[in-house]
C-alpha positions in Angstrom: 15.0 7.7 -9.0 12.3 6.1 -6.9 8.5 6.0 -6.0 7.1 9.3 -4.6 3.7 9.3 -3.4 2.5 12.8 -1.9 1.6 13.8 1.5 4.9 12.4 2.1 3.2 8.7 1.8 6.1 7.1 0.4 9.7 8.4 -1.0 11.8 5.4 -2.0 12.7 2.7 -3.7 10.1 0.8 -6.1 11.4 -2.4 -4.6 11.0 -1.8 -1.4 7.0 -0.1 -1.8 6.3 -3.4 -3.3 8.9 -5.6 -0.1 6.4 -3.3 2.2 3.3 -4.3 0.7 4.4 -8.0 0.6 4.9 -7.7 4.8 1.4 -5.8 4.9 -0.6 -8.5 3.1 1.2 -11.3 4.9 0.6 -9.7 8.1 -3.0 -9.3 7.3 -2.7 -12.9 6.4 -3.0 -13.1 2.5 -1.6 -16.2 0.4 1.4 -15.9 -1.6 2.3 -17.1 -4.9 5.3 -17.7 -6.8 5.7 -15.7 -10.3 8.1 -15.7 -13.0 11.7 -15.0 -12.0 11.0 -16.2 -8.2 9.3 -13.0 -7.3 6.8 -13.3 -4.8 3.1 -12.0 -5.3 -0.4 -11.5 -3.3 -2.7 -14.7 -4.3 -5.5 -12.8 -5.8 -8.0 -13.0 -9.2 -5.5 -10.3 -10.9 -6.9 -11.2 -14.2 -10.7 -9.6 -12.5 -8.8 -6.2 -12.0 -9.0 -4.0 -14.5 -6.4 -0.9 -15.6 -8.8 1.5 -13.4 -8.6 0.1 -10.8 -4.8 -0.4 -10.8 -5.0 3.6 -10.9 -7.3 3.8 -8.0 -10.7 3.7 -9.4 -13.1 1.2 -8.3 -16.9 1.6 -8.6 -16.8 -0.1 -4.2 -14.5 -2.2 -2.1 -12.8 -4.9 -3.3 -14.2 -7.3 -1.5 -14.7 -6.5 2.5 -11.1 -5.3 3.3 -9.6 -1.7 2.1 -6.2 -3.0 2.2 -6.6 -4.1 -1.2 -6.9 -0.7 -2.6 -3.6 -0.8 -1.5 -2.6 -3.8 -2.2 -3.9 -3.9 -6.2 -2.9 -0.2 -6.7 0.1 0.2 -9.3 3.1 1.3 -8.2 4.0 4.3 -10.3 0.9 6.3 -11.2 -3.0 6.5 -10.2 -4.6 8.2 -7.0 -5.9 6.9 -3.8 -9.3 9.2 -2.9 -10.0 10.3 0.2 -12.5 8.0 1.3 -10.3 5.1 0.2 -7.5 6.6 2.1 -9.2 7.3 5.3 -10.6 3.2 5.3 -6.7 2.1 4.7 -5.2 4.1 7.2 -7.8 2.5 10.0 -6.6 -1.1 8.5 -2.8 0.1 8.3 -3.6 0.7 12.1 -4.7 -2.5 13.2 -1.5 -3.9 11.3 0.8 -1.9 12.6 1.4 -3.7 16.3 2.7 -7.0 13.9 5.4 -4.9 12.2 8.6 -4.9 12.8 10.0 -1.8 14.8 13.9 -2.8 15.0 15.4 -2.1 12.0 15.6 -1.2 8.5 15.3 -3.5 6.0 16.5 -3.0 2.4 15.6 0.5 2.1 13.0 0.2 4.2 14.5 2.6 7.0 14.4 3.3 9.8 11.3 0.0 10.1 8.4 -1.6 8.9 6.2 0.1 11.5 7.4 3.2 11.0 7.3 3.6 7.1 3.4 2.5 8.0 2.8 4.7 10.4 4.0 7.8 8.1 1.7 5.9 5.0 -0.9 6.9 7.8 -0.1 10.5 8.7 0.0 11.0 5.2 -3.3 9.4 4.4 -5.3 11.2 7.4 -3.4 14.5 5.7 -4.9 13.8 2.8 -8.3 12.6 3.5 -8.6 15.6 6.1 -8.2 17.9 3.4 -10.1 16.4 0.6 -7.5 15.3 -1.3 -6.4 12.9 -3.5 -3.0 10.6 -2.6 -1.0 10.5 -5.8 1.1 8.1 -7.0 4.1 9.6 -9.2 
């Protein structure tokens, strides 16, 4: 059991969409803070994100950068929409030259890089046809 997100986005572990994430925000050079339990989390106004939004729905950008549709989007359900899609894959791009590209690490195989750069292909699928990147 696992995370799938369609367009072949994402199939894998929940732990390591969230690992992924964590080394896409740092790269982009967000603030981490620590949570309950020692698990490590984006430094952002949470409590000013509402349950829409963690599905995908958001009346504009967060703020000036689309990763955080990414970013703030739940794990397990909700949609990414085309337009959204299309904007993160041009910021997944920029980020991609910082990834790693040697090896995997804890399910996320066979790199960083290239987990991100499928994300992409799977985003520009979408967003080329219209469609809607769910989260199931």
């Amino acid at each position: 059991m696992g995370l799938d997100i369609t367009h072949d986005c994402w199939h894998g572990a929940y732990s390591a969409f969230s690992r992924w994430r964590n080394e896409l925000a740092r790269v982009a050079g967000y603030q981490f803070t620590t949570g309950e339990h020692g698990r490590q989390y984006v430094a952002l106004p949470w409590e000013d994100f509402t349950n829409a939004n963690l599905m995908g729905e958001w009346g504009s950008m967060p703020g000036d950068d689309p990763l955080l549709w990414l970013i703030v989007h739940s794990d397990c359900d909700g949609v990414l929409h085309p337009e959204q899609g299309a904007l993160i894959a041009a910021r997944l791009e920029e980020l991609l030259p910082q990834l790693d590209d040697i090896h995997a690490i804890g399910h996320i195989s066979p790199s960083m890089r290239a987990k991100t750069q499928a994300f992409i292909n799977g985003l520009r699928a979408a967003a080329e046809a219209g469609e809607d990147v769910e989260f199931c």
